[in-house]
N, C-alpha and C positions, 0 to 999 in steps of 0.2 A: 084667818086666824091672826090675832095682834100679839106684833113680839112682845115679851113681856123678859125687859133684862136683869130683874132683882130672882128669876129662876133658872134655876139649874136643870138641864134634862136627865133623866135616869137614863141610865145604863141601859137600860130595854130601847129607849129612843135615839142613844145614839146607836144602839147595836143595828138599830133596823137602820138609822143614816146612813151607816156603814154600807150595809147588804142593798141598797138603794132601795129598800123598801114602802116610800111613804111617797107622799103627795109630793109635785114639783111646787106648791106654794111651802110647803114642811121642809123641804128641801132646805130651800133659801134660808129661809127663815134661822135652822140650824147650823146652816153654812156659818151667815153671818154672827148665828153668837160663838162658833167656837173660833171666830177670828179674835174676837172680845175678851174669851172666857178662856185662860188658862190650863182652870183645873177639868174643866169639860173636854178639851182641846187633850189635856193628856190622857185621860178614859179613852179617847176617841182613838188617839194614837193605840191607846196598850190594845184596841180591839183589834187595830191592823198590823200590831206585830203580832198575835197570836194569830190570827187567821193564817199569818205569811207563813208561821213555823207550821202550824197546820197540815197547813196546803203541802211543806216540805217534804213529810212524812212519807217516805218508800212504802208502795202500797204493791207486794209483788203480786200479781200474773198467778194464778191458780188456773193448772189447765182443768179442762172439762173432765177426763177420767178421773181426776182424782179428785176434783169435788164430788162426781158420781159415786165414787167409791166411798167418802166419808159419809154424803149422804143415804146411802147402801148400810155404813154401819150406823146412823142413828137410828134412823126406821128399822134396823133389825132390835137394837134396846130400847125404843121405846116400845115397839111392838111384843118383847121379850115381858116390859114393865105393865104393863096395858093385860097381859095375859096373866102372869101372876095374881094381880087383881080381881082378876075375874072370880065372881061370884061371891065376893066381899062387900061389894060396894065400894060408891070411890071416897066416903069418909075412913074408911078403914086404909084403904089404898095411899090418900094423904097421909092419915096417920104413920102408916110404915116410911111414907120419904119422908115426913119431919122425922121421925125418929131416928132415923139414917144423916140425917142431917146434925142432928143434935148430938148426936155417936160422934161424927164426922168432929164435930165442936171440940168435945168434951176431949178428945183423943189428941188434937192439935190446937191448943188453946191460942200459942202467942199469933198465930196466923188471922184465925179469928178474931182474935182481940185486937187484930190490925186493921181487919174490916170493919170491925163495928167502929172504930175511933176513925177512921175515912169516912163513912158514913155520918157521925156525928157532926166530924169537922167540914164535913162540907152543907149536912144541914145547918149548921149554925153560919158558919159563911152567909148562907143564900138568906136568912133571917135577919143577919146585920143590914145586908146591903137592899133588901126587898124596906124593910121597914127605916132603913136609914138611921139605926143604933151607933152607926161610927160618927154620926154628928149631934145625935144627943144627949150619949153617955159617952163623957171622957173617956175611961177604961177599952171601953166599944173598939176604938179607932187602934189601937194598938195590939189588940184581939183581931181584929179583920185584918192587920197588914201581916199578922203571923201567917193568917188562915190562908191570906194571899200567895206568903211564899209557898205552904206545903202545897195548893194548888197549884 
């Protein structure tokens, strides 16, 4: 594969650079442009300080009884949820948890209404950056460094 220096890699290729993911001729080839390319060079960077805080993240030690035991209480409700059902069908069945869910909504809006706007802001993130809107619509680029932060 012949370097080609008028492109840029996405984010998906440097991400796998990162994770040593690709070919040793991909390797190279990447190496050498982010010695060239700045702005590729800093992507590359922000993926190894995230991975780095990542990786930092206290991940405590759950002994075995007491995972046995939470998993003791799901299998008791869902097995509890699973029998209520019975003899409904499981379109009725769905109906009753969306219903409960929608309850659940209606009962605690602003929390909800926190999810859905994470959700949104992080699909539209992923639409900027997948289709590359922060380099074709001005507006774009200062929408994705917002969406940047609250991620």
């Amino acid at each position: 594969m012949k370097r080609h220096d008028s492109r840029h890699y996405t984010e998906e290729e440097l991400l796998m650079h990162f994770l040593q993911e690709e070919t040793a001729d991909v390797a190279r080839e990447i190496s050498g442009h982010l010695e060239e390319c700045g702005e590729c060079d800093a992507i590359f960077r922000e993926y190894g300080d995230l991975v780095g805080r990542i990786q930092a993240w206290p991940v405590p030690e759950v002994p075995e009884q007491a995972r046995q035991s939470r998993k003791a209480v799901l299998l008791a409700q869902v097995r509890q949820d699973i029998a209520s059902g019975r003899g409904k069908g499981i379109i009725p069945f769905l109906q009753d948890i969306f219903l409960a869910a929608w309850n659940h909504a209606l009962e605690h809006p602003l929390p909800t209404l926190g999810y859905i706007a994470v959700a949104v802001a992080f699909a539209l993130e992923r639409t900027i950056s997948t289709f590359r809107l922060d380099r074709i619509l001005p507006g774009a680029s200062e929408v994705f460094q917002i969406l940047r932060q609250v991620f």
